[in-house]
Chimera marker file (.cmm) of the C-alpha trace (Angstrom):
<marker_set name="trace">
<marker id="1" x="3.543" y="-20.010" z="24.446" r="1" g="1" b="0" radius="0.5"/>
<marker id="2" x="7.330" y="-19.274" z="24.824" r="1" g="1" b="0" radius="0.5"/>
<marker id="3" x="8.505" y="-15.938" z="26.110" r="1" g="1" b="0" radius="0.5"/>
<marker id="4" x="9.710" y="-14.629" z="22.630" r="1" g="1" b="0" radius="0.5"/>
<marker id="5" x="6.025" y="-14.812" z="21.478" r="1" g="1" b="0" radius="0.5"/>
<marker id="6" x="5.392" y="-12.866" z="24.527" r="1" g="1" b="0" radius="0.5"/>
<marker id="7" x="8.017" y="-10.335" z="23.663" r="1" g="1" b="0" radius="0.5"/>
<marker id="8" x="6.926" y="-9.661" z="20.195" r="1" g="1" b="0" radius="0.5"/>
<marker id="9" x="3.788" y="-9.430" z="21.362" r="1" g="1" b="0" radius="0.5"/>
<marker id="10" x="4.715" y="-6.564" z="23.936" r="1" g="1" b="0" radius="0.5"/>
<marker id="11" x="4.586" y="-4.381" z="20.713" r="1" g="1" b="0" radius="0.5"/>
<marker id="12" x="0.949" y="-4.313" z="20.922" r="1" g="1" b="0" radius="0.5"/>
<marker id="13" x="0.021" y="-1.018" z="23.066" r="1" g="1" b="0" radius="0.5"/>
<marker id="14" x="-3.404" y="-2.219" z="23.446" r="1" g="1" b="0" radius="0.5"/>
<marker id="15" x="-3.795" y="-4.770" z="26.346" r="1" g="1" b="0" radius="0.5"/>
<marker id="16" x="-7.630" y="-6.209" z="25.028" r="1" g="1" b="0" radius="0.5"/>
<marker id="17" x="-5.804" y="-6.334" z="20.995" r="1" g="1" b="0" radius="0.5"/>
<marker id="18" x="-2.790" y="-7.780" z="22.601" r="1" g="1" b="0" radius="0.5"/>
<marker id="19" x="-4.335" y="-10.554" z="24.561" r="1" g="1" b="0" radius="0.5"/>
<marker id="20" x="-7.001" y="-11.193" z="21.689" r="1" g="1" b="0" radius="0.5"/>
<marker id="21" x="-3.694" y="-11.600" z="18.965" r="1" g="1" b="0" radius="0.5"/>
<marker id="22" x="-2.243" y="-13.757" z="21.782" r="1" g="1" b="0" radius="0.5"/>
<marker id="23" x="-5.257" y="-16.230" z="21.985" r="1" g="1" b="0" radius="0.5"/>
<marker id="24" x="-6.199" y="-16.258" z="18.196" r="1" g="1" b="0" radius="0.5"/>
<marker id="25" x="-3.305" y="-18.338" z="16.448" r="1" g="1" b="0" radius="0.5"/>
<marker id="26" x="-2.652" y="-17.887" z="12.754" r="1" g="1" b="0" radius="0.5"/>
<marker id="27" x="-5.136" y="-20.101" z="10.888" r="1" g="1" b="0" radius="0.5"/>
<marker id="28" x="-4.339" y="-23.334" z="10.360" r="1" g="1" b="0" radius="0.5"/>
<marker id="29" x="-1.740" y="-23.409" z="13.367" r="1" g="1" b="0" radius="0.5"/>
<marker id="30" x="-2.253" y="-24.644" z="17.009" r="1" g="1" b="0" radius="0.5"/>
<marker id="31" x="0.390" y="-22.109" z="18.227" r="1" g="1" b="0" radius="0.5"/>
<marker id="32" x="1.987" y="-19.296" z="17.628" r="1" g="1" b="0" radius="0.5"/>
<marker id="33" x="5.531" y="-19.118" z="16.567" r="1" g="1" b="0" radius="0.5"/>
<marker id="34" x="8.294" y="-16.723" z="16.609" r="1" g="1" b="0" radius="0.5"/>
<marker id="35" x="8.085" y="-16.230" z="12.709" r="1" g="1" b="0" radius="0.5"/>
<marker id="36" x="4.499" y="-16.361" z="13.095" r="1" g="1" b="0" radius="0.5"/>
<marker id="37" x="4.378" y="-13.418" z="15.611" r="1" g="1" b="0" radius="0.5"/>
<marker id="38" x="6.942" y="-11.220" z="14.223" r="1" g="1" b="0" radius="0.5"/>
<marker id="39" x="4.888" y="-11.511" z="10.751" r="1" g="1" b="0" radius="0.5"/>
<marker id="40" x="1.811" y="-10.182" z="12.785" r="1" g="1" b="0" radius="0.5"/>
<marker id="41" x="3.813" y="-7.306" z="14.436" r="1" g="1" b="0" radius="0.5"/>
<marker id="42" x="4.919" y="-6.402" z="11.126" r="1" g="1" b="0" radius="0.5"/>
<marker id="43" x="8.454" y="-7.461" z="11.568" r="1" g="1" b="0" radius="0.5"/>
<marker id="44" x="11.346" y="-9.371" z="10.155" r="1" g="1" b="0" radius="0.5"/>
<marker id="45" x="11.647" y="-13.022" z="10.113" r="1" g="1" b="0" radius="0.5"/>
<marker id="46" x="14.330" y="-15.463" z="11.110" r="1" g="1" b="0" radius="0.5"/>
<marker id="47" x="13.133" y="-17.714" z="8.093" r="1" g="1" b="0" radius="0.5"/>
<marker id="48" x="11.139" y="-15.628" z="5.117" r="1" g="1" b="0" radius="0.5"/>
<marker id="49" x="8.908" y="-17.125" z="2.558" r="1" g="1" b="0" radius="0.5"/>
<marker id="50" x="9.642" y="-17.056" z="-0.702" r="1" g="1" b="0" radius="0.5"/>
<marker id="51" x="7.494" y="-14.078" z="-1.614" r="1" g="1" b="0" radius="0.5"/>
<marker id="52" x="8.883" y="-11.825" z="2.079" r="1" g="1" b="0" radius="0.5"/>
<marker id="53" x="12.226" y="-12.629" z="0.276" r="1" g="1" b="0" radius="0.5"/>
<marker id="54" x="10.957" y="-10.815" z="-3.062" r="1" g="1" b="0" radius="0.5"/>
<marker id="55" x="9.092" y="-8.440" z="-1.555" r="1" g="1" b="0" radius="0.5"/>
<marker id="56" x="12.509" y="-7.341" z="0.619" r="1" g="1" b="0" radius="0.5"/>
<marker id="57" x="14.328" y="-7.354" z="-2.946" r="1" g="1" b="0" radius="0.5"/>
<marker id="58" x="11.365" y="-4.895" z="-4.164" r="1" g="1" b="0" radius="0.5"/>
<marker id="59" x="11.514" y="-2.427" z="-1.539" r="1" g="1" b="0" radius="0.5"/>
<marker id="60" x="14.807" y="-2.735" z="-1.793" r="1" g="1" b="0" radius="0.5"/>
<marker id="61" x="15.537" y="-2.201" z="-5.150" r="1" g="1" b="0" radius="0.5"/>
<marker id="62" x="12.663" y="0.979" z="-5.259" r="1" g="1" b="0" radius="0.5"/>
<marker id="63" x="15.543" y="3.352" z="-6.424" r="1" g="1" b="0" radius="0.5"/>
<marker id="64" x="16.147" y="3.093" z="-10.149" r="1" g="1" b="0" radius="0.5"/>
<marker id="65" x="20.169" y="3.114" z="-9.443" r="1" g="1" b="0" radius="0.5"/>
<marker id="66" x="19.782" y="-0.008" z="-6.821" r="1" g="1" b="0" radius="0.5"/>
<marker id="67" x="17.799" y="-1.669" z="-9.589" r="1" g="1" b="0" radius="0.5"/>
<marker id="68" x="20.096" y="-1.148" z="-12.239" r="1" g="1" b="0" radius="0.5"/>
<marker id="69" x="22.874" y="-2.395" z="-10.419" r="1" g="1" b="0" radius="0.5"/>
<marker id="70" x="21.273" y="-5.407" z="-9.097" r="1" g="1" b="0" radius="0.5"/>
<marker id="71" x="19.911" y="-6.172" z="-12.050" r="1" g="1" b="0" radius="0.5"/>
<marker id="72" x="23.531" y="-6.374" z="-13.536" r="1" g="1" b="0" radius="0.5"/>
<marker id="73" x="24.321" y="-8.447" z="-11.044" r="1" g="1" b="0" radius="0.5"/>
<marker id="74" x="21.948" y="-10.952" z="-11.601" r="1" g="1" b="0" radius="0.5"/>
<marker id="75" x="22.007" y="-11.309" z="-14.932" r="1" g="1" b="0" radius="0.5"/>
<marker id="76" x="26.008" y="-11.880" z="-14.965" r="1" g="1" b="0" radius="0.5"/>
<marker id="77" x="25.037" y="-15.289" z="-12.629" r="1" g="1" b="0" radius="0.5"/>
<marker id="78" x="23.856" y="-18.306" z="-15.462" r="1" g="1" b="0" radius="0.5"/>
<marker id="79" x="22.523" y="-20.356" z="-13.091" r="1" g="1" b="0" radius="0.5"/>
<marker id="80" x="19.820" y="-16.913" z="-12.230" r="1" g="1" b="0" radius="0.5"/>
<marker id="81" x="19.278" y="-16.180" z="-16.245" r="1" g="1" b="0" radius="0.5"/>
<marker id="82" x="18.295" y="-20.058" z="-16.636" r="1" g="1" b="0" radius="0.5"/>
<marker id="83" x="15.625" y="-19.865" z="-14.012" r="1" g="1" b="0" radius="0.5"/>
<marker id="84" x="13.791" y="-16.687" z="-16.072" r="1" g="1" b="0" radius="0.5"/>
<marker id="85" x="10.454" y="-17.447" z="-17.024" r="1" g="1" b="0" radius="0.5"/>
<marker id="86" x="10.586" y="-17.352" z="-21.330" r="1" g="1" b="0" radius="0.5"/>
<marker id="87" x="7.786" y="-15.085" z="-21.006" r="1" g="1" b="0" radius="0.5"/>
<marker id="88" x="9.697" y="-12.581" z="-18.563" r="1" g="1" b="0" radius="0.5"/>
<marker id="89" x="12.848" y="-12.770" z="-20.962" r="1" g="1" b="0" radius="0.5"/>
<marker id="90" x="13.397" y="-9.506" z="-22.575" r="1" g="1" b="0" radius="0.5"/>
<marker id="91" x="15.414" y="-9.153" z="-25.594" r="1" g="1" b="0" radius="0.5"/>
<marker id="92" x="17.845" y="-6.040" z="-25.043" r="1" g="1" b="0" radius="0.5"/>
<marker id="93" x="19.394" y="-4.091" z="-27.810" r="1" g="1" b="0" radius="0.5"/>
<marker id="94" x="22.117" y="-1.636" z="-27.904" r="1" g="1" b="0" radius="0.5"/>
<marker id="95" x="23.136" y="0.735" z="-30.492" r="1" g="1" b="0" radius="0.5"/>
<link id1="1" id2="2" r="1" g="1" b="0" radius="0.2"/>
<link id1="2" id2="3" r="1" g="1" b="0" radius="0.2"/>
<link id1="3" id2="4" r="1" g="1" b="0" radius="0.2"/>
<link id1="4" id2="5" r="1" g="1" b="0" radius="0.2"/>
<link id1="5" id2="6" r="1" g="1" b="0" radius="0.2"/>
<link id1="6" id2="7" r="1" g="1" b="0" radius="0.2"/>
<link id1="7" id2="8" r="1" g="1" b="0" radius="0.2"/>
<link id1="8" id2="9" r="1" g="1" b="0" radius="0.2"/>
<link id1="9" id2="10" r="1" g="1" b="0" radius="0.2"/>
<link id1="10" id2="11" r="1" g="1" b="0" radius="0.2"/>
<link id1="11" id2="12" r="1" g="1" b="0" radius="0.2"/>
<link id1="12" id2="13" r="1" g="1" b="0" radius="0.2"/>
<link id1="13" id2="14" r="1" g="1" b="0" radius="0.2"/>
<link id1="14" id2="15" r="1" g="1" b="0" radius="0.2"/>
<link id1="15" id2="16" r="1" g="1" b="0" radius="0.2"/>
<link id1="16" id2="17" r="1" g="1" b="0" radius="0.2"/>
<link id1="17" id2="18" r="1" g="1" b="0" radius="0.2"/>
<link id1="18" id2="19" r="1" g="1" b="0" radius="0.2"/>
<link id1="19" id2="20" r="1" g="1" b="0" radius="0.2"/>
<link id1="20" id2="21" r="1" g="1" b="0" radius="0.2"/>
<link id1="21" id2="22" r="1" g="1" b="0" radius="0.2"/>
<link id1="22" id2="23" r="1" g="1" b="0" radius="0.2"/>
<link id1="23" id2="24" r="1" g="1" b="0" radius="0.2"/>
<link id1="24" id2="25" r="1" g="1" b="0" radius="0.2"/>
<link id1="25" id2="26" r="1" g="1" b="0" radius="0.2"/>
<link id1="26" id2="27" r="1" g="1" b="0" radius="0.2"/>
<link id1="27" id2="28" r="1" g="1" b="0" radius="0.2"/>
<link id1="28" id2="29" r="1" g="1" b="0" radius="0.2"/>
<link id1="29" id2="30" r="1" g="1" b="0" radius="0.2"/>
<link id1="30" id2="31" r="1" g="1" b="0" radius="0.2"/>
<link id1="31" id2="32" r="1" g="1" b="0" radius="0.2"/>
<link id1="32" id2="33" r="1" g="1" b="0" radius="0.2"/>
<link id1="33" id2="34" r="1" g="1" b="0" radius="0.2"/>
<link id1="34" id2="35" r="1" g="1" b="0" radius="0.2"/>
<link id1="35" id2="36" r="1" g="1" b="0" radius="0.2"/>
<link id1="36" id2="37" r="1" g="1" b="0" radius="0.2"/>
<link id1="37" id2="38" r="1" g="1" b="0" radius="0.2"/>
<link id1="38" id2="39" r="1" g="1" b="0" radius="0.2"/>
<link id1="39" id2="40" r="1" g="1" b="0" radius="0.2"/>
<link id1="40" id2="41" r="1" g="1" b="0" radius="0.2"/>
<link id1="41" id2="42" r="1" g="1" b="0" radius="0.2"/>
<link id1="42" id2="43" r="1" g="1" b="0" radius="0.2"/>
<link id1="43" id2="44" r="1" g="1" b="0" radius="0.2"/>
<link id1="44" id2="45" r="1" g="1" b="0" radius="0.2"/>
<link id1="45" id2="46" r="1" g="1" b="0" radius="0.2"/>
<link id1="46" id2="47" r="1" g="1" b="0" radius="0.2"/>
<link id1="47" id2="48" r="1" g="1" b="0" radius="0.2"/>
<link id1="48" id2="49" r="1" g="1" b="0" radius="0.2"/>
<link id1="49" id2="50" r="1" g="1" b="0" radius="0.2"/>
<link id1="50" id2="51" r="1" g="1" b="0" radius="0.2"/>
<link id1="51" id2="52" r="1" g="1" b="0" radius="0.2"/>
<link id1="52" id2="53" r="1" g="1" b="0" radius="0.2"/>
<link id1="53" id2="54" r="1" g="1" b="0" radius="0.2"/>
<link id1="54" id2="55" r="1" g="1" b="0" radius="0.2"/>
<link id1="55" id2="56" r="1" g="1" b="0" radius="0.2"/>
<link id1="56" id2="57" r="1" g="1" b="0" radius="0.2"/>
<link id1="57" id2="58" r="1" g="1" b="0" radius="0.2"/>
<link id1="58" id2="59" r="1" g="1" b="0" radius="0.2"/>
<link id1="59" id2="60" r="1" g="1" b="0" radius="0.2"/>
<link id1="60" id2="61" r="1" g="1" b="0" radius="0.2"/>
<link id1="61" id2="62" r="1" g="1" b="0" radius="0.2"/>
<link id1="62" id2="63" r="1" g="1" b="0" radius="0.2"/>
<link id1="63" id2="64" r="1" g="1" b="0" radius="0.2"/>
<link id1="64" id2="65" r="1" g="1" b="0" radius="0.2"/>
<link id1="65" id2="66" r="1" g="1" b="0" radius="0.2"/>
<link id1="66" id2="67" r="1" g="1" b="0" radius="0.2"/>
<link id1="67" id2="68" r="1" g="1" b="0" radius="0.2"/>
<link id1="68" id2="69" r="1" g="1" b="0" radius="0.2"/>
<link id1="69" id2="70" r="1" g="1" b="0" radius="0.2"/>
<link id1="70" id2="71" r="1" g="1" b="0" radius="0.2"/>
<link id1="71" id2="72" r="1" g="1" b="0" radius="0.2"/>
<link id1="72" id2="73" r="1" g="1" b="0" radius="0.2"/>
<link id1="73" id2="74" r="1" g="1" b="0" radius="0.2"/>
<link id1="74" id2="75" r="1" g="1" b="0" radius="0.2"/>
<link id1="75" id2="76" r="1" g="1" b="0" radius="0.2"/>
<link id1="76" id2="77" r="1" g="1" b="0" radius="0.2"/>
<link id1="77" id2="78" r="1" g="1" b="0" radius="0.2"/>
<link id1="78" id2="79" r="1" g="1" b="0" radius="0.2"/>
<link id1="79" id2="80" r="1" g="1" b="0" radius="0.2"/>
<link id1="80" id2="81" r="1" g="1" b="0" radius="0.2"/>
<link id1="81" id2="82" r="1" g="1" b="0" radius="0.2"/>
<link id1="82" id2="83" r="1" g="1" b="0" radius="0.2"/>
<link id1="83" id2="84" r="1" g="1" b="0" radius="0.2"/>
<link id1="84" id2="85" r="1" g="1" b="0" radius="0.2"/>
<link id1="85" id2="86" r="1" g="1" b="0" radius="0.2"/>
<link id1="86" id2="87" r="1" g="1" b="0" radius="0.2"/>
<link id1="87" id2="88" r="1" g="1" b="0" radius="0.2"/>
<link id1="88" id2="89" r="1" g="1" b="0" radius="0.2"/>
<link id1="89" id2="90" r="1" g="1" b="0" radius="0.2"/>
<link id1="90" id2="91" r="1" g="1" b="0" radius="0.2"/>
<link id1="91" id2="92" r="1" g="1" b="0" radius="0.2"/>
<link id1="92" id2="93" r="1" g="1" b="0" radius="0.2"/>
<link id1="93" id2="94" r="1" g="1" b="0" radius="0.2"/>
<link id1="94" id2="95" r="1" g="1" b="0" radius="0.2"/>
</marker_set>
């Protein structure tokens, strides 16, 4: 296991939870990675799924005036509005 494993790791207070994390790869893996082990420690990763990207946006964009402005942002870029689900479209209308 490479030494940046080892240094996330050294998060873990508890030696016995720390050694037991360290010997119990993620399922379906032989090894743990960096990625891996910063996703147990509850940190960020050097490449994010798909969903850790959208969940970031989310927590992100908690604050109604972040979401408002993002939102405008987005929905000024075609390519984005093409990629809306029809069934997530909503139809706005101003007075």
């Amino acid at each position: 296991m490479s030494f940046t494993v080892h240094r996330i790791f050294a998060s873990i207070t508890d030696e016995e939870e720390r050694f037991a994390t360290i010997l119990t790869p993620p399922k379906g893996k032989s090894r743990w990675t960096p990625d891996e082990a910063n996703r147990r420690a509850g940190r960020q990763v050097v490449k994010p799924t798909l969903q850790e990207k959208v969940s970031a946006i989310h927590s992100l964009a908690a604050d109604e005036e972040v979401a408002a402005t993002v939102t405008g942002d987005l929905l000024r870029r075609p390519t984005v509005v093409a990629q809306v689900r029809k069934e997530d479209k909503v139809r706005a209308v101003g007075d």
